[in-house]
Biopython code that builds the backbone (N, CA, C, O; Angstrom):
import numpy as np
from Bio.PDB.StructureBuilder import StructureBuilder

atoms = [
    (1, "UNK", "N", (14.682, -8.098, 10.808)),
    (1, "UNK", "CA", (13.792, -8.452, 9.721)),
    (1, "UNK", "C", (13.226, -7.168, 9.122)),
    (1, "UNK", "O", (12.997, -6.124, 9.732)),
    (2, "UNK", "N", (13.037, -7.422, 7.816)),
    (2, "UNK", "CA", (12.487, -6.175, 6.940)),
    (2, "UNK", "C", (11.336, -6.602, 6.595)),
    (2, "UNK", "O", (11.178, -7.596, 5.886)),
    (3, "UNK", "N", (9.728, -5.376, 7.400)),
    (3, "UNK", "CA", (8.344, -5.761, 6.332)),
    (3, "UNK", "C", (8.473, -4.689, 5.351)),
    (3, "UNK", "O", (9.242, -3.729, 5.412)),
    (4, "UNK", "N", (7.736, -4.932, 4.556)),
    (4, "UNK", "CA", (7.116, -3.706, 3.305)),
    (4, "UNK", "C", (6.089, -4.655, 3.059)),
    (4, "UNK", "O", (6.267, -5.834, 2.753)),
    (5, "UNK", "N", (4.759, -3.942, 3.243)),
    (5, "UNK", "CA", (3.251, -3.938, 2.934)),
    (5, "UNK", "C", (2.582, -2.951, 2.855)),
    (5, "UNK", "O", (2.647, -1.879, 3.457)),
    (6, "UNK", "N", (1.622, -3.485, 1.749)),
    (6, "UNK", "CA", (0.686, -2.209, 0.942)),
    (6, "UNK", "C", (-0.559, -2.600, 0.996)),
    (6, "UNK", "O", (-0.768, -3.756, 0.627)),
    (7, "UNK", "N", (-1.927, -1.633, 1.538)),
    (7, "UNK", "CA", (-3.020, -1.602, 1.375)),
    (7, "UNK", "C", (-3.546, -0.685, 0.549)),
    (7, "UNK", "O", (-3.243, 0.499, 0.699)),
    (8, "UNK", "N", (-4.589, -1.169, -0.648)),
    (8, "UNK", "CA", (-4.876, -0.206, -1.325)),
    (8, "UNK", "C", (-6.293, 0.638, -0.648)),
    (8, "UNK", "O", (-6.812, 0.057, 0.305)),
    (9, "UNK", "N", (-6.745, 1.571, -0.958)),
    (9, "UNK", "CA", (-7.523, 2.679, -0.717)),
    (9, "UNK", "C", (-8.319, 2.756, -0.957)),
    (9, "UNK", "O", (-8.766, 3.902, -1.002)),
    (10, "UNK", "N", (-9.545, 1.182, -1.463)),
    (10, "UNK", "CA", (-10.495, 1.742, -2.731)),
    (10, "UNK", "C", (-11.761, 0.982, -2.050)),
    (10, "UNK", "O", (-12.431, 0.049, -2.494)),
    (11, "UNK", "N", (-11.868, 1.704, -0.799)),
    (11, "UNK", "CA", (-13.296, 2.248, 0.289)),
    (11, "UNK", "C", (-12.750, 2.003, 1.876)),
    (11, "UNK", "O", (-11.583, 1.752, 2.179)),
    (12, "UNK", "N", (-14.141, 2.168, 3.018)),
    (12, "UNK", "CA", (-13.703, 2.199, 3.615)),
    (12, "UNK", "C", (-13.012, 0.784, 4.106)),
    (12, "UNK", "O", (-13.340, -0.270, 3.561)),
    (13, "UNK", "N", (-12.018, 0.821, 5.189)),
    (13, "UNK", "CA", (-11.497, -0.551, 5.640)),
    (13, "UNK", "C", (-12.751, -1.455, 6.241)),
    (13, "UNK", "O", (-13.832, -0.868, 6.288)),
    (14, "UNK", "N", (-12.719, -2.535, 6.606)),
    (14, "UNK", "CA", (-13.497, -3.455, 6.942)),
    (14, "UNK", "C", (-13.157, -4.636, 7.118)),
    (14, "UNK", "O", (-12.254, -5.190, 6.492)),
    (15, "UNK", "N", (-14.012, -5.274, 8.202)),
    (15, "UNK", "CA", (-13.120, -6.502, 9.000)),
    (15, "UNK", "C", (-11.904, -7.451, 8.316)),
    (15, "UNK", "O", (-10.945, -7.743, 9.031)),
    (16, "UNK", "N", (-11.947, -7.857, 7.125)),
    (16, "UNK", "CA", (-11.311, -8.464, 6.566)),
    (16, "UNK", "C", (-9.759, -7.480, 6.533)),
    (16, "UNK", "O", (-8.616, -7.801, 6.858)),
    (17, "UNK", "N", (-10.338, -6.144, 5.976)),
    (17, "UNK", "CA", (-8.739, -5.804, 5.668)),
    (17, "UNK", "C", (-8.107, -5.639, 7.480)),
    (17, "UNK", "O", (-6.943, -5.238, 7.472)),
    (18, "UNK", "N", (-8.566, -5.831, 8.662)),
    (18, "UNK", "CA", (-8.491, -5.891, 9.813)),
    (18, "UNK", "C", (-7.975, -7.062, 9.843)),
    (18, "UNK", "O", (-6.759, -6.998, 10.025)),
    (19, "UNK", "N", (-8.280, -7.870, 9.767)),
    (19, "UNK", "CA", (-7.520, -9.742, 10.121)),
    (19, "UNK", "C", (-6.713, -9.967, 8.988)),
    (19, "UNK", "O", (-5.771, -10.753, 9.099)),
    (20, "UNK", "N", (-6.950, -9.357, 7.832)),
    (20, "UNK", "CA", (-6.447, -10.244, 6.766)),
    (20, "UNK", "C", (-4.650, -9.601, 6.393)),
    (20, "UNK", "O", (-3.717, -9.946, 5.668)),
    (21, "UNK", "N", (-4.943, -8.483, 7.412)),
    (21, "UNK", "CA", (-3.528, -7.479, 7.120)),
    (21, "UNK", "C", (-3.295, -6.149, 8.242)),
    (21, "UNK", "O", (-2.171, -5.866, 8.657)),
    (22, "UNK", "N", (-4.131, -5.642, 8.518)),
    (22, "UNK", "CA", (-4.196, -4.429, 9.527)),
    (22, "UNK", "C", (-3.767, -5.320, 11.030)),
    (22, "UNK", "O", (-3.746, -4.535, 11.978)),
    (23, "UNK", "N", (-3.521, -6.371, 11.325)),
    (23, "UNK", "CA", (-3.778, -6.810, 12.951)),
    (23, "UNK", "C", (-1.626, -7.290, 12.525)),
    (23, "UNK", "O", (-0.736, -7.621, 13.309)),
    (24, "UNK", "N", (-1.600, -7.117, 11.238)),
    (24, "UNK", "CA", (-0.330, -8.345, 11.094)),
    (24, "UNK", "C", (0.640, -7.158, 11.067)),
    (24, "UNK", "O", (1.680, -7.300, 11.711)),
    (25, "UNK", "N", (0.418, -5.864, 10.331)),
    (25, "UNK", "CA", (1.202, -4.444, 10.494)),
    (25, "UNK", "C", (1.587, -4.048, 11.819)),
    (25, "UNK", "O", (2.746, -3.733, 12.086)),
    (26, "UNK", "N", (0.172, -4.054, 13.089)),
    (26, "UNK", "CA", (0.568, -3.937, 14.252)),
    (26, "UNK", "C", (1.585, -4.630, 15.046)),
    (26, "UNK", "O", (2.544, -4.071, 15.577)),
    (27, "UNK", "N", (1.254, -6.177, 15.106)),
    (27, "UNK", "CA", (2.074, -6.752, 14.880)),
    (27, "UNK", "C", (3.770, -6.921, 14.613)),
    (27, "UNK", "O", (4.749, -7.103, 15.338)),
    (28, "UNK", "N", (3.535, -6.755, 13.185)),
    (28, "UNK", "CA", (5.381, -6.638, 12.999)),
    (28, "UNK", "C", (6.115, -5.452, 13.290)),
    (28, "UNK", "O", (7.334, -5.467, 13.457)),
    (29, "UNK", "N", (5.242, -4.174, 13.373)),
    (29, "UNK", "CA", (5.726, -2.655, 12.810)),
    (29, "UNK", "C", (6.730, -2.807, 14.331)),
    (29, "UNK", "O", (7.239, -1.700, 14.508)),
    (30, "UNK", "N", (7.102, -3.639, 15.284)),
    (30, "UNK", "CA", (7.970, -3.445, 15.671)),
    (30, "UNK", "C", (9.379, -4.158, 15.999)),
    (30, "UNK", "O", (10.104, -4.113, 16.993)),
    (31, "UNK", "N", (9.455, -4.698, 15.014)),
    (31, "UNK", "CA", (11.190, -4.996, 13.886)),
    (31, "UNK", "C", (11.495, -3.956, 13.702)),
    (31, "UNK", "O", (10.784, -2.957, 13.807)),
    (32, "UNK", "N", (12.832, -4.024, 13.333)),
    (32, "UNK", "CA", (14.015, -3.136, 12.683)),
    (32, "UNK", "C", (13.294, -2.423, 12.199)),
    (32, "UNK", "O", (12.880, -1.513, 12.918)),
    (33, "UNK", "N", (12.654, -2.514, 10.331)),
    (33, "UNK", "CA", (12.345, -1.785, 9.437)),
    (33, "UNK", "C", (10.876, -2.572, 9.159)),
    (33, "UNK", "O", (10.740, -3.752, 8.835)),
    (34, "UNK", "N", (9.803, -1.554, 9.385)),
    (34, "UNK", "CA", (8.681, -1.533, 8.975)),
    (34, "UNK", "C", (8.310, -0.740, 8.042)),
    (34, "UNK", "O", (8.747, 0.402, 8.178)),
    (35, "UNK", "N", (7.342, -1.010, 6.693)),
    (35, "UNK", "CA", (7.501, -0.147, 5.767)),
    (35, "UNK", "C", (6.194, -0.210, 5.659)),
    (35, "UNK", "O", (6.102, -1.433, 5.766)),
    (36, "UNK", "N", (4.949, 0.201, 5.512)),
    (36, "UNK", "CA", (3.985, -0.088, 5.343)),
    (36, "UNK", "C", (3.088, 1.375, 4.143)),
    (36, "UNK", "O", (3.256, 2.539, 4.505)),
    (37, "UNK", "N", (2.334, 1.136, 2.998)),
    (37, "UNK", "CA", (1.973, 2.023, 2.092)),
    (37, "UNK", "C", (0.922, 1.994, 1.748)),
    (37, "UNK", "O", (0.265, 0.973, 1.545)),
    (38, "UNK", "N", (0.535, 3.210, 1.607)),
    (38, "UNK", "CA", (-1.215, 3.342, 1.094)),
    (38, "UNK", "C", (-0.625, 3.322, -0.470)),
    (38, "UNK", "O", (0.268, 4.054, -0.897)),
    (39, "UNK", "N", (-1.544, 2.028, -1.410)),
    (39, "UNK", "CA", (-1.567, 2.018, -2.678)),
    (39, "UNK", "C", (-2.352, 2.583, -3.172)),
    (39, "UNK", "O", (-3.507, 2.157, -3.209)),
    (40, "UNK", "N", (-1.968, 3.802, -3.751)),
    (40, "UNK", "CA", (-3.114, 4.504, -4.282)),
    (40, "UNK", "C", (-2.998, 4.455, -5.795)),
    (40, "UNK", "O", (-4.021, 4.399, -6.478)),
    (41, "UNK", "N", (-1.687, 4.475, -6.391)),
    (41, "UNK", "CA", (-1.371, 4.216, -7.597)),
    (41, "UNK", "C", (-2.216, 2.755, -7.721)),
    (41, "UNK", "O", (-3.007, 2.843, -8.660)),
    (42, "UNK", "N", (-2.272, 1.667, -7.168)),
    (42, "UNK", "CA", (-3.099, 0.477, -7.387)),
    (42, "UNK", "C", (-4.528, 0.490, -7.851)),
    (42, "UNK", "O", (-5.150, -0.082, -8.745)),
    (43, "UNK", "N", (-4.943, 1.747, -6.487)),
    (43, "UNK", "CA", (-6.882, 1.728, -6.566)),
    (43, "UNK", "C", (-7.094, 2.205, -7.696)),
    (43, "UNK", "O", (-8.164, 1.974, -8.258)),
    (44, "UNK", "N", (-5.955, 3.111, -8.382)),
    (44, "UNK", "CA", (-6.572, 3.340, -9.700)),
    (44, "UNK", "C", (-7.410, 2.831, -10.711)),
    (44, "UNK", "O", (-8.121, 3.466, -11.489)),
    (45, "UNK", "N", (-7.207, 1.303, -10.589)),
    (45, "UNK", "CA", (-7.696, 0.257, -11.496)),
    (45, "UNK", "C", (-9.046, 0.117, -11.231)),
    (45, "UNK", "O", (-9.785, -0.321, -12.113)),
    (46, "UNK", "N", (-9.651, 0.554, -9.697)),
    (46, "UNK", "CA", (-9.999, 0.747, -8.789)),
    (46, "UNK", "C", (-11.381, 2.148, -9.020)),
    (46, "UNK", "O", (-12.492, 2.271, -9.535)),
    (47, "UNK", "N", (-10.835, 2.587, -8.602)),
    (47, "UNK", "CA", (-11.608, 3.932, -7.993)),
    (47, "UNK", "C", (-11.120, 5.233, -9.000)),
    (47, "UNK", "O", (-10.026, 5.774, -8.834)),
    (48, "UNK", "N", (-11.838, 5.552, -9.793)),
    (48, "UNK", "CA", (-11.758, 6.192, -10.970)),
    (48, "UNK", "C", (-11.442, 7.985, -10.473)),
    (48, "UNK", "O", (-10.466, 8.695, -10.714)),
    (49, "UNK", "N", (-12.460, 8.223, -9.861)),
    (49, "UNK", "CA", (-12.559, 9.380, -9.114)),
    (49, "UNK", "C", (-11.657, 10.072, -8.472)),
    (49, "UNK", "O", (-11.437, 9.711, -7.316)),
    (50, "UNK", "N", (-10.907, 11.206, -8.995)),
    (50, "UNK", "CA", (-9.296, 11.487, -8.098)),
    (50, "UNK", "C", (-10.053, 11.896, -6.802)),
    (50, "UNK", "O", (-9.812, 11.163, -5.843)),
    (51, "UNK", "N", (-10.861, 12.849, -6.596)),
    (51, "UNK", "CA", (-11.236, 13.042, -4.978)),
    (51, "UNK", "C", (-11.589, 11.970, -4.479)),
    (51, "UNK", "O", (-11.138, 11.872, -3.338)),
    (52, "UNK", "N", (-12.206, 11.078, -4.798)),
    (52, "UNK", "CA", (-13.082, 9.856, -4.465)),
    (52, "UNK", "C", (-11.675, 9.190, -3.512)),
    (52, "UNK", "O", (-11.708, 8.716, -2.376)),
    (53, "UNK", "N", (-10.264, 9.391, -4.612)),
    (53, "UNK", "CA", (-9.305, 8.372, -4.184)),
    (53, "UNK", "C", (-8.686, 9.008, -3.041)),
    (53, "UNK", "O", (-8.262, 8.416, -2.048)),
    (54, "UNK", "N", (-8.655, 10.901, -3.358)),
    (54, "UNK", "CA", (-8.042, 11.038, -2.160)),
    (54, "UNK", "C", (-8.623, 11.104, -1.016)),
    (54, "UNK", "O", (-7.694, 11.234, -0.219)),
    (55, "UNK", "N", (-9.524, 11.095, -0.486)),
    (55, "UNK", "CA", (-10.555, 10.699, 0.367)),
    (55, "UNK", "C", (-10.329, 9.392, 0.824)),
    (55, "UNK", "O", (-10.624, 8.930, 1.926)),
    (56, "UNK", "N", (-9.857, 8.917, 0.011)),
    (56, "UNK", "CA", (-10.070, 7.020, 0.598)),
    (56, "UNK", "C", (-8.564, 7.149, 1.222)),
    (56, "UNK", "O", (-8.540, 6.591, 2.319)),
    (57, "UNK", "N", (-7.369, 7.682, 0.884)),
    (57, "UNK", "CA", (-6.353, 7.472, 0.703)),
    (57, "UNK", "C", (-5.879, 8.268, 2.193)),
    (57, "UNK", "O", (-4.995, 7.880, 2.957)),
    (58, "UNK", "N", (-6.586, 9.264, 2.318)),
    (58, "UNK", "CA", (-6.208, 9.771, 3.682)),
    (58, "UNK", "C", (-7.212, 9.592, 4.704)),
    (58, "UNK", "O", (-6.947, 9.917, 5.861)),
    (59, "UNK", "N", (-8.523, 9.030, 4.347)),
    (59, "UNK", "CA", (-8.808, 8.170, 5.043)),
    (59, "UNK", "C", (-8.283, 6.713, 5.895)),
    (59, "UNK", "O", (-8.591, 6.380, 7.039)),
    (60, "UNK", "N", (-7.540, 6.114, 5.078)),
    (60, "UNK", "CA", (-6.889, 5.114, 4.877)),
    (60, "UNK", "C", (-5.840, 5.197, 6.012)),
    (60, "UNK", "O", (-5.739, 4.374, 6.922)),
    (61, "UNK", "N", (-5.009, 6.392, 5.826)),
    (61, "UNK", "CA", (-4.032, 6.785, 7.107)),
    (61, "UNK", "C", (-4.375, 6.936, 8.463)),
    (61, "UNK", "O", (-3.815, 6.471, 9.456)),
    (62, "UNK", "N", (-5.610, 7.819, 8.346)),
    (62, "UNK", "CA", (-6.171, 7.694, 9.438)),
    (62, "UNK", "C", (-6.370, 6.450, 10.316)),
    (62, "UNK", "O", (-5.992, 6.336, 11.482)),
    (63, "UNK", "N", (-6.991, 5.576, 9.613)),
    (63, "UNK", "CA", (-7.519, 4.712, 9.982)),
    (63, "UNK", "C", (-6.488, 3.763, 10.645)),
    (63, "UNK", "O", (-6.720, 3.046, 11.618)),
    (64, "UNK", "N", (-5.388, 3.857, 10.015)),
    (64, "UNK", "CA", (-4.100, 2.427, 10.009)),
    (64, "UNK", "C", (-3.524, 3.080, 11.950)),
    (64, "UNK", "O", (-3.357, 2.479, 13.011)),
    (65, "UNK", "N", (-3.388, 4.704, 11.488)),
    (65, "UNK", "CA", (-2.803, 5.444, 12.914)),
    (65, "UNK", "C", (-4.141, 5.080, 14.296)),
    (65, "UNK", "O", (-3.881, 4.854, 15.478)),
    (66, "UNK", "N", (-5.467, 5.123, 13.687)),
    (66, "UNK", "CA", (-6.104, 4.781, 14.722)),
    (66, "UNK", "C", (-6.219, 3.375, 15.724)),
    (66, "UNK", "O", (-6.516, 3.352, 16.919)),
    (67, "UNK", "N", (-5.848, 2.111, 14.743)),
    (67, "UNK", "CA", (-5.846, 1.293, 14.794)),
    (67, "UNK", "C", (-4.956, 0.171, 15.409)),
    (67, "UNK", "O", (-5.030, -0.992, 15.805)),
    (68, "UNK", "N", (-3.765, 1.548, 15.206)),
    (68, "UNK", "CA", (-2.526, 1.570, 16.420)),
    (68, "UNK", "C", (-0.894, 1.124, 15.465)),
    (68, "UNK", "O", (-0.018, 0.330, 15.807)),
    (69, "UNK", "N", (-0.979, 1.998, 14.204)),
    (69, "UNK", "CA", (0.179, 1.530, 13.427)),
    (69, "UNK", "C", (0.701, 2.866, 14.245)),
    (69, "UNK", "O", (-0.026, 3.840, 14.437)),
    (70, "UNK", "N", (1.899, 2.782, 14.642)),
    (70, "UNK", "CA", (2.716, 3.538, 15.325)),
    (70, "UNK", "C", (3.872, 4.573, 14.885)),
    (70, "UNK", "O", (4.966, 4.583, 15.448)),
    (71, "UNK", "N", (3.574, 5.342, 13.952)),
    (71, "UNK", "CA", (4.606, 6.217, 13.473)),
    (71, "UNK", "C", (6.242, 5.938, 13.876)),
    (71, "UNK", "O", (7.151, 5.661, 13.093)),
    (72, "UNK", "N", (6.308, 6.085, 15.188)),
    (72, "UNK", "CA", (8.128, 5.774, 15.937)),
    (72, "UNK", "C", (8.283, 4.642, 15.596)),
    (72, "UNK", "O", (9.461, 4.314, 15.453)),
    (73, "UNK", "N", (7.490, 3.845, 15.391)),
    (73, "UNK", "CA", (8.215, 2.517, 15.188)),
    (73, "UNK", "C", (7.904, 1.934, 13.933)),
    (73, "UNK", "O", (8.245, 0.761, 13.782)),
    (74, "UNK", "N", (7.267, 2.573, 12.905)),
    (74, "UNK", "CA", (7.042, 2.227, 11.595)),
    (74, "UNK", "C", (6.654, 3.316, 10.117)),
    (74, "UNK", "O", (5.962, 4.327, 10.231)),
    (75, "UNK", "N", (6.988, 3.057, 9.385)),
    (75, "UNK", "CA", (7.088, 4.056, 8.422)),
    (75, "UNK", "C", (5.844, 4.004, 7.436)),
    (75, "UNK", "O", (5.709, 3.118, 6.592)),
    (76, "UNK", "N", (5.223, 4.727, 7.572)),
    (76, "UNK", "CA", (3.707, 4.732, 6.620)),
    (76, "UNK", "C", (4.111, 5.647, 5.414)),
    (76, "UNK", "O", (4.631, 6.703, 5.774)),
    (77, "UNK", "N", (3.991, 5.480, 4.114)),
    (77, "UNK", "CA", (3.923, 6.627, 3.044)),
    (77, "UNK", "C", (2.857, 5.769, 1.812)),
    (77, "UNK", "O", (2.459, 4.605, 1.757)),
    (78, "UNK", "N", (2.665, 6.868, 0.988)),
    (78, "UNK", "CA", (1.682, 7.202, -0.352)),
    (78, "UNK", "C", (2.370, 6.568, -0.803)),
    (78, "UNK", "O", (3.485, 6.632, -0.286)),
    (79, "UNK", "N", (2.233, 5.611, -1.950)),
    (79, "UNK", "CA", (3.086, 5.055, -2.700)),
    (79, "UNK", "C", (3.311, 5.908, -3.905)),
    (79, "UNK", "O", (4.360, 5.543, -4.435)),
    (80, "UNK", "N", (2.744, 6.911, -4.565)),
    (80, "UNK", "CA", (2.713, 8.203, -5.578)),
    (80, "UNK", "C", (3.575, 8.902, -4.938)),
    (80, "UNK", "O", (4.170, 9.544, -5.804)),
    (81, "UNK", "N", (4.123, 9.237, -3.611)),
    (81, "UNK", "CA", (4.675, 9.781, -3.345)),
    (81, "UNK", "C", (6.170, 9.352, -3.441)),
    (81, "UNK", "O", (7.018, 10.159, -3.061)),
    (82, "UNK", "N", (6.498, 8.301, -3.858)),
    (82, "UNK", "CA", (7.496, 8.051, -4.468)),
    (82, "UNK", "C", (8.048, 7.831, -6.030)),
    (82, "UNK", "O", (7.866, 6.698, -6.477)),
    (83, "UNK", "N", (8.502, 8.501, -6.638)),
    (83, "UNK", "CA", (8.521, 8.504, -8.045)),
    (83, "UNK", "C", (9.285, 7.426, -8.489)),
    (83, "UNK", "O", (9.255, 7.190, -9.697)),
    (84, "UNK", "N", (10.006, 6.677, -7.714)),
    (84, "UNK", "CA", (10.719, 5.574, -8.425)),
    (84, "UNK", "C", (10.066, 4.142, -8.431)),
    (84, "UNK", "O", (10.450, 3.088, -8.938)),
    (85, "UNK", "N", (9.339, 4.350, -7.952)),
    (85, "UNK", "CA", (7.906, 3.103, -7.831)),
    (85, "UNK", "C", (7.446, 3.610, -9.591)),
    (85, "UNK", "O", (7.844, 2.744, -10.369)),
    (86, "UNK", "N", (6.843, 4.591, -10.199)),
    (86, "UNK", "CA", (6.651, 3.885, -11.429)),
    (86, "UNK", "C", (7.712, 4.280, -12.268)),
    (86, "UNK", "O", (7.598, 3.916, -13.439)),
    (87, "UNK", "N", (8.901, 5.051, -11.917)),
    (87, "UNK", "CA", (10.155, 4.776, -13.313)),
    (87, "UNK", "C", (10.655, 3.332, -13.377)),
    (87, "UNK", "O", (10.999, 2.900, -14.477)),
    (88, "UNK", "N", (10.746, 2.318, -11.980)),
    (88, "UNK", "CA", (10.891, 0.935, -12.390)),
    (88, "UNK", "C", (9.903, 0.574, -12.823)),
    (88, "UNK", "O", (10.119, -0.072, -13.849)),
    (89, "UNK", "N", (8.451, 0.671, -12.488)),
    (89, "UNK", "CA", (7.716, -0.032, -13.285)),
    (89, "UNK", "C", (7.692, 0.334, -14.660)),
    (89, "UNK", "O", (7.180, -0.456, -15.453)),
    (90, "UNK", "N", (8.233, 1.555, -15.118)),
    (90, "UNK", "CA", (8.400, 1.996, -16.567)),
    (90, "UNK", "C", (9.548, 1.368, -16.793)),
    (90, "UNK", "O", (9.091, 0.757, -17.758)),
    (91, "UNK", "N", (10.573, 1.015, -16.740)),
    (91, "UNK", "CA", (11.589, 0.019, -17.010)),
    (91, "UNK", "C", (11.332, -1.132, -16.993)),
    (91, "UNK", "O", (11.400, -1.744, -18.058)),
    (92, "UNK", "N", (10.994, -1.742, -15.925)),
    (92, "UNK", "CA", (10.914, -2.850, -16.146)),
    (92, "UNK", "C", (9.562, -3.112, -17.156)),
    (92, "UNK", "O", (9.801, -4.084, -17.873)),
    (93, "UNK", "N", (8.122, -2.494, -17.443)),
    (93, "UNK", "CA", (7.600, -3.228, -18.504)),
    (93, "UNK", "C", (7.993, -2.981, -19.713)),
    (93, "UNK", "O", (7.293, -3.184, -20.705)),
    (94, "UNK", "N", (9.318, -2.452, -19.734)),
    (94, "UNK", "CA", (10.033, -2.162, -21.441)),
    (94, "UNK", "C", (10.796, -3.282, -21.643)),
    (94, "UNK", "O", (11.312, -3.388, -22.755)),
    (95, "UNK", "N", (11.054, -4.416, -20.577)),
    (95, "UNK", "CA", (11.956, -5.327, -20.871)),
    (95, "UNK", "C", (11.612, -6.469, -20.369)),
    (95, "UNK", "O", (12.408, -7.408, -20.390)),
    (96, "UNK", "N", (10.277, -6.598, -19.790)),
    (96, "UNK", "CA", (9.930, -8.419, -19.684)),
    (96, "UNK", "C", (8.394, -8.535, -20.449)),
    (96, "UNK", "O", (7.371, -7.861, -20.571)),
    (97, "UNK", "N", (8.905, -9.747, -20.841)),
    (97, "UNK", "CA", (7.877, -10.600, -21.722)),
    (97, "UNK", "C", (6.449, -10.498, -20.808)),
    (97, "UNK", "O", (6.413, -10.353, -19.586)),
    (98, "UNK", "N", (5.307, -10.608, -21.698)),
    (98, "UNK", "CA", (4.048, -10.628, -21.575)),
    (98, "UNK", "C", (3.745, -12.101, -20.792)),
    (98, "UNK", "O", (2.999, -12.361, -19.849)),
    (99, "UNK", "N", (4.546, -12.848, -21.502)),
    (99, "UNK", "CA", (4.043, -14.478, -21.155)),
    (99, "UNK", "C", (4.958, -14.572, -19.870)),
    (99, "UNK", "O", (4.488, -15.403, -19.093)),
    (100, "UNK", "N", (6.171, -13.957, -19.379)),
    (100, "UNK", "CA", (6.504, -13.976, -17.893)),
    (100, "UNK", "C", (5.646, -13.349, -17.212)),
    (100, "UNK", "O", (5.238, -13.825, -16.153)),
    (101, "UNK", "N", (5.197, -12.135, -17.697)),
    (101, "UNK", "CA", (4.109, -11.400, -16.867)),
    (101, "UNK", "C", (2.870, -12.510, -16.272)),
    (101, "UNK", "O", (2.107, -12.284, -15.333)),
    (102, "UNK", "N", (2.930, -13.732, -17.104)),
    (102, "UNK", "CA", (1.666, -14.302, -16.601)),
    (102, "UNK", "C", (1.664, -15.052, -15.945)),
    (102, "UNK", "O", (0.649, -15.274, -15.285)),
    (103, "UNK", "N", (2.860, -15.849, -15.797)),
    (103, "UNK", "CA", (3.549, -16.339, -15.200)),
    (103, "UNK", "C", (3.387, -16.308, -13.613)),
    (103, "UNK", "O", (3.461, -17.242, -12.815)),
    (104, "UNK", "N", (3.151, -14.995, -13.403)),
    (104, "UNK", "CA", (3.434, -14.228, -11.869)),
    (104, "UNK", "C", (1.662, -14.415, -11.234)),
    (104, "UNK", "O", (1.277, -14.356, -10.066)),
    (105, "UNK", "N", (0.962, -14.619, -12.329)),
    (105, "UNK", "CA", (-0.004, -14.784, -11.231)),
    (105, "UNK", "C", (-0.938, -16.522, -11.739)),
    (105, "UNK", "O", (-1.831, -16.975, -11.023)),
]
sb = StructureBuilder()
sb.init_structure("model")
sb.init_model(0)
sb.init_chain("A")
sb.init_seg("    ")
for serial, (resi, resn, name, xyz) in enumerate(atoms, 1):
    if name == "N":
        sb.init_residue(resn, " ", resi, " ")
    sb.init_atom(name, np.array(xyz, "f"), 0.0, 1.0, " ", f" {name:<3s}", serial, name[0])
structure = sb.get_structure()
């Protein structure tokens, strides 16, 4: 089985992001492929402040490694740190409709 899950960065963690997602990473991160990402491109919407974000953001790591997300057995990265996360999102919002966009939520 394949996870990929993303927590965004925008303060510190707290019980909820603990039950509601941090207990379920521990959890799966040991399947095949665990993918798990600090959204920092997300908190943007978020947390205005670039130090503010990077602070939260490597805070954020900290926190997931303390908590017992396991490096050997699961893959943590920045989601900025991948550049093809927004050239699809730059593709793809050049070619779907507004009213599918709404669709989705």
């Amino acid at each position: 089985m394949r996870v990929l899950s993303g927590i965004q960065p925008t303060g510190r963690f707290h019980l909820g992001n603990y039950f509601g997602a941090i207990r379920q990473y521990i959890a799966l991160q040991r399947h095949d492929q665990a993918f798990y990402f600090i959204a920092d491109l997300h908190a943007l919407t978020t947390v205005r402040n670039p130090e503010e974000l990077k602070q939260y953001t490597h805070d954020a790591a900290l926190d997931l490694l303390a908590l017992g997300l396991d490096p050997e057995q699961a893959t943590l990265f920045r989601q900025s740190d991948i550049p093809e996360v927004t050239d699809l999102t730059w593709l793809l919002m050049t070619v779907t409709q507004m009213s599918l966009l709404e669709k989705c939520h």
